[in-house]
GUTOR-511429 format. One line per field, with one value per residue: residue in three letters; x, y, z of N, C-alpha, C in turn. Coordinates in pm, 1 decimal. Atoms other than C-alpha are relative to their C-alpha. Layout:
N
resn: c(ALA | ...)
n_u: c(X | ...)
n_v: c(Y | ...)
n_w: c(Z | ...)
ca_u: c(X | ...)
ca_v: c(Y | ...)
ca_w: c(Z | ...)
c_u: c(X | ...)
c_v: c(Y | ...)
c_w: c(Z | ...)
//
This chain:
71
resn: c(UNK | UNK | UNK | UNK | UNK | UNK | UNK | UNK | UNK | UNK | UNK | UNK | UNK | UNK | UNK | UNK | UNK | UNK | UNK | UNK | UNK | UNK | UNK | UNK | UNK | UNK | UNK | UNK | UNK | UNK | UNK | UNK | UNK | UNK | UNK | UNK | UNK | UNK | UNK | UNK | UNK | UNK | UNK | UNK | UNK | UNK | UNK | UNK | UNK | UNK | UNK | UNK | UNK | UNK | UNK | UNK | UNK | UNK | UNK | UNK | UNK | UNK | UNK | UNK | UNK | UNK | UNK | UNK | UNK | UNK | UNK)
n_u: c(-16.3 | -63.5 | 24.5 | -41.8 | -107.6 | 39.5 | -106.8 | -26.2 | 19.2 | -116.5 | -37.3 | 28.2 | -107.6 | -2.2 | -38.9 | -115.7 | 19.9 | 24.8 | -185.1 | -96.2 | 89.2 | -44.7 | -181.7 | -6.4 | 41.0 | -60.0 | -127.2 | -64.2 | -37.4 | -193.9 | -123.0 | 70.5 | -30.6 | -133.5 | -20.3 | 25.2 | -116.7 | -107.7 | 12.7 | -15.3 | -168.7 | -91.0 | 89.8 | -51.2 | 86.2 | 106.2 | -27.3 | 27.7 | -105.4 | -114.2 | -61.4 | -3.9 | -118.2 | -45.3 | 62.2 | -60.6 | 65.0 | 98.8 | -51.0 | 133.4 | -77.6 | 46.4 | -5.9 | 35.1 | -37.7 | -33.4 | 113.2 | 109.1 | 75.7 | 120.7 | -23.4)
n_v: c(-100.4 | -89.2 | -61.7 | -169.9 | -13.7 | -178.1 | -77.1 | -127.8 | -101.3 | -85.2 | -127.5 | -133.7 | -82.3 | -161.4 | -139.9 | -42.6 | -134.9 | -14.5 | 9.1 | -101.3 | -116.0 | -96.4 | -34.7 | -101.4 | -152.5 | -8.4 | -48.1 | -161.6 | -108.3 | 66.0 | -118.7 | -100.0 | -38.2 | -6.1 | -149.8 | -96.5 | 13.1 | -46.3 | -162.3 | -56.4 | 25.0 | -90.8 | -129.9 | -132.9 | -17.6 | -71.3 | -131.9 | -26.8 | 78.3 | -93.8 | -113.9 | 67.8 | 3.2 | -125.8 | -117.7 | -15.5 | 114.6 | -4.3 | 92.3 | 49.9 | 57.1 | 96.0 | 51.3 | 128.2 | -11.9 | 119.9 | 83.9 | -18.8 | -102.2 | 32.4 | -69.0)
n_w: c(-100.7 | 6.2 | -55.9 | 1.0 | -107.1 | -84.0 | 102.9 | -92.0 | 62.1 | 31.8 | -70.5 | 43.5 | -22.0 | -118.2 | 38.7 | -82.7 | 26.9 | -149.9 | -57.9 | 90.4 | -39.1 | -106.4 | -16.4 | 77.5 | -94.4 | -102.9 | 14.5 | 58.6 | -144.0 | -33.5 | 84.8 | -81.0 | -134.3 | 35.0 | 57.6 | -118.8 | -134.4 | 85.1 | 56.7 | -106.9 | -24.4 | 141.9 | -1.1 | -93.8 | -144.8 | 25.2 | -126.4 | -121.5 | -81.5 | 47.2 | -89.8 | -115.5 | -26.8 | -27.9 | -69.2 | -119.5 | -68.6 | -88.5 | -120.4 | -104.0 | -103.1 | -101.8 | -155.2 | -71.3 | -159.1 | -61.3 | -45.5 | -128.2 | 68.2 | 105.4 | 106.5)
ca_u: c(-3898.7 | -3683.0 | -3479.2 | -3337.4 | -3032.0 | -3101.4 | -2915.7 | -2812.9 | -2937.8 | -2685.7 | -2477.8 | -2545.4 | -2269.9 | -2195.4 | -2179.6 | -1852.1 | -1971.1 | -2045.7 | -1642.3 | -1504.3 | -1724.7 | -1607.1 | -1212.6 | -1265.3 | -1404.5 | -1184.4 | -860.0 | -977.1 | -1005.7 | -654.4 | -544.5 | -730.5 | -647.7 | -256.7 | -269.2 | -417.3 | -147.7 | 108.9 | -22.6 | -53.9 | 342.7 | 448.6 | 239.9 | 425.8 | 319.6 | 4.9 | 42.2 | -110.3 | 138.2 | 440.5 | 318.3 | 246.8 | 604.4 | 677.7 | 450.5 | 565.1 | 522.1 | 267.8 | 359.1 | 135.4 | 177.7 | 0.1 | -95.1 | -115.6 | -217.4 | -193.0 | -483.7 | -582.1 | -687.6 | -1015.7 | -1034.0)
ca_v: c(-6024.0 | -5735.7 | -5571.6 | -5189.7 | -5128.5 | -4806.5 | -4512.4 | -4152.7 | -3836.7 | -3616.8 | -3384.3 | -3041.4 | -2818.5 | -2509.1 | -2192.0 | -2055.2 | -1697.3 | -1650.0 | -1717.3 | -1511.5 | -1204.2 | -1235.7 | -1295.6 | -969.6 | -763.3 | -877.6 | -820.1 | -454.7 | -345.7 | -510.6 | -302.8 | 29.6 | -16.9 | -58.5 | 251.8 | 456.1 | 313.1 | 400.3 | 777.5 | 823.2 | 693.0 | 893.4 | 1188.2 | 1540.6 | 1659.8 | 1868.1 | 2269.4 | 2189.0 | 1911.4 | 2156.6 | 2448.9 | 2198.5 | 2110.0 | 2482.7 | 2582.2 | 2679.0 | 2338.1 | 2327.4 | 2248.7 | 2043.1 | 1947.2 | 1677.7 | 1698.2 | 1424.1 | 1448.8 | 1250.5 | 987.4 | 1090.0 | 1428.2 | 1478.9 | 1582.7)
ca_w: c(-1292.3 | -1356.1 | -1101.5 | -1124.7 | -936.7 | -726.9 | -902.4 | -695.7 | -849.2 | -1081.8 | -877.0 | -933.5 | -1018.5 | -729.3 | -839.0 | -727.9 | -835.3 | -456.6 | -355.1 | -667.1 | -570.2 | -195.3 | -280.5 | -498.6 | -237.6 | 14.1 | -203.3 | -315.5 | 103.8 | 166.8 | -133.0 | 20.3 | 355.9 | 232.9 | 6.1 | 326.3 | 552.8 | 309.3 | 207.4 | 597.2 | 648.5 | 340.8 | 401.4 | 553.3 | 878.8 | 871.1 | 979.8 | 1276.1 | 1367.6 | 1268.1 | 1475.1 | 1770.2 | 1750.9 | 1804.0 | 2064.0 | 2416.3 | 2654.3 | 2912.4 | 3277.0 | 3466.7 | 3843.6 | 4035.0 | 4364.2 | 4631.8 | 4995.9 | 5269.6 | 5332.4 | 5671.8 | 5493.9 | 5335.4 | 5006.5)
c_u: c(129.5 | 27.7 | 76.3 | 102.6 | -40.4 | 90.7 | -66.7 | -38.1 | 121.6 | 12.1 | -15.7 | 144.0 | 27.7 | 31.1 | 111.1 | 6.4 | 29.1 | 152.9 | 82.7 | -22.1 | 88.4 | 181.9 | 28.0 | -7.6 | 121.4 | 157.0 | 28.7 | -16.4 | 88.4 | 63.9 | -31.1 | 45.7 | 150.7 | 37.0 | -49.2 | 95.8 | 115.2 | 28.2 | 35.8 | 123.7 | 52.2 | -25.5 | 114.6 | -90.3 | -96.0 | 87.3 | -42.6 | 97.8 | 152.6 | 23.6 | -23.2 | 144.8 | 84.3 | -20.3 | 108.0 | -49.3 | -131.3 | 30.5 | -110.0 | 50.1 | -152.9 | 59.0 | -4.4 | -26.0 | -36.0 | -171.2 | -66.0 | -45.9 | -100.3 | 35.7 | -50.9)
c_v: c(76.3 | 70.8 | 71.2 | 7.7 | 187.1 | 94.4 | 177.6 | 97.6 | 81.6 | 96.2 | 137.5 | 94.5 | 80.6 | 93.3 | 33.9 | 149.1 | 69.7 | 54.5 | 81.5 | 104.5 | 15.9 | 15.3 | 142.9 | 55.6 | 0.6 | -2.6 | 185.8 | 77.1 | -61.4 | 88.7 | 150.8 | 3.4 | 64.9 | 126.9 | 112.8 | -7.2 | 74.6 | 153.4 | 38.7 | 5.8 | 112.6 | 142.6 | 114.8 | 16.9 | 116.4 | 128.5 | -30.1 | -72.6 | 79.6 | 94.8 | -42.3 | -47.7 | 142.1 | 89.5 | -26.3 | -138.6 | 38.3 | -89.7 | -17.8 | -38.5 | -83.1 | 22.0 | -117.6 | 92.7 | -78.2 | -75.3 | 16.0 | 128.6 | 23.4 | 85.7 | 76.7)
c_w: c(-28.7 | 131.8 | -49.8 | 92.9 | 21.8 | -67.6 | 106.4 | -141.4 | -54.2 | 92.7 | -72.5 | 12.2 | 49.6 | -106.2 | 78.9 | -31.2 | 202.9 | 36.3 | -53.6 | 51.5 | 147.8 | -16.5 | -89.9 | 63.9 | 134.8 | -58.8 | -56.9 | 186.5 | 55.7 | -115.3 | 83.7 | 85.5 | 16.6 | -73.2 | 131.6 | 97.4 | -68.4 | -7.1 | 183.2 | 47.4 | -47.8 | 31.0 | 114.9 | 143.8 | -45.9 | 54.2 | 133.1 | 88.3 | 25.2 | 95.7 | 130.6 | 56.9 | 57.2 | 126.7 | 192.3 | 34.2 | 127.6 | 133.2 | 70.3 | 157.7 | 68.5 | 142.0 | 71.7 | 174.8 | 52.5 | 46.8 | 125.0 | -6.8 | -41.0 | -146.4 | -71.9)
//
C-alpha cells in the first residue's frame, strides 16, 4: 500500500502589468494637473482682467424694511 502525501497546486505568477499601467496614468495627471496649476500662477493677467481693474466701480445698495411691512 502506497500512500501520496497531498501536494498544493503551483502558484501562479500575477501579472503586475495592471499596477504599472495605473501608477503611470496616475503619475502623468499629477504631472498635468501641476503644470496647469503652475502656467495658471505664472500666467499674466488676461485683457479682460486688466481692464476690469480699470473700470469705474459699481455701487450697489440694499434695502431692508421693517417686518410688519409687506413686501
Amino acid at each position: 500500500m502506497s500512500t501520496q502525501e497531498p501536494q498544493l497546486p503551483e502558484k501562479q505568477k500575477k501579472s503586475r502589468t495592471g499596477l504599472i499601467i495605473g501608477i503611470a496614468i496616475a503619475a502623468v495627471v499629477v504631472i498635468v494637473a501641476a503644470v496647469l496649476i503652475i502656467i495658471n500662477v505664472v500666467a499674466p493677467k488676461s485683457s479682460d482682467q486688466a481692464n476690469a481693474s480699470t473700470a469705474k466701480p459699481t455701487t450697489v445698495s440694499i434695502g431692508v424694511t421693517d417686518a410688519s411691512q409687506p413686501y
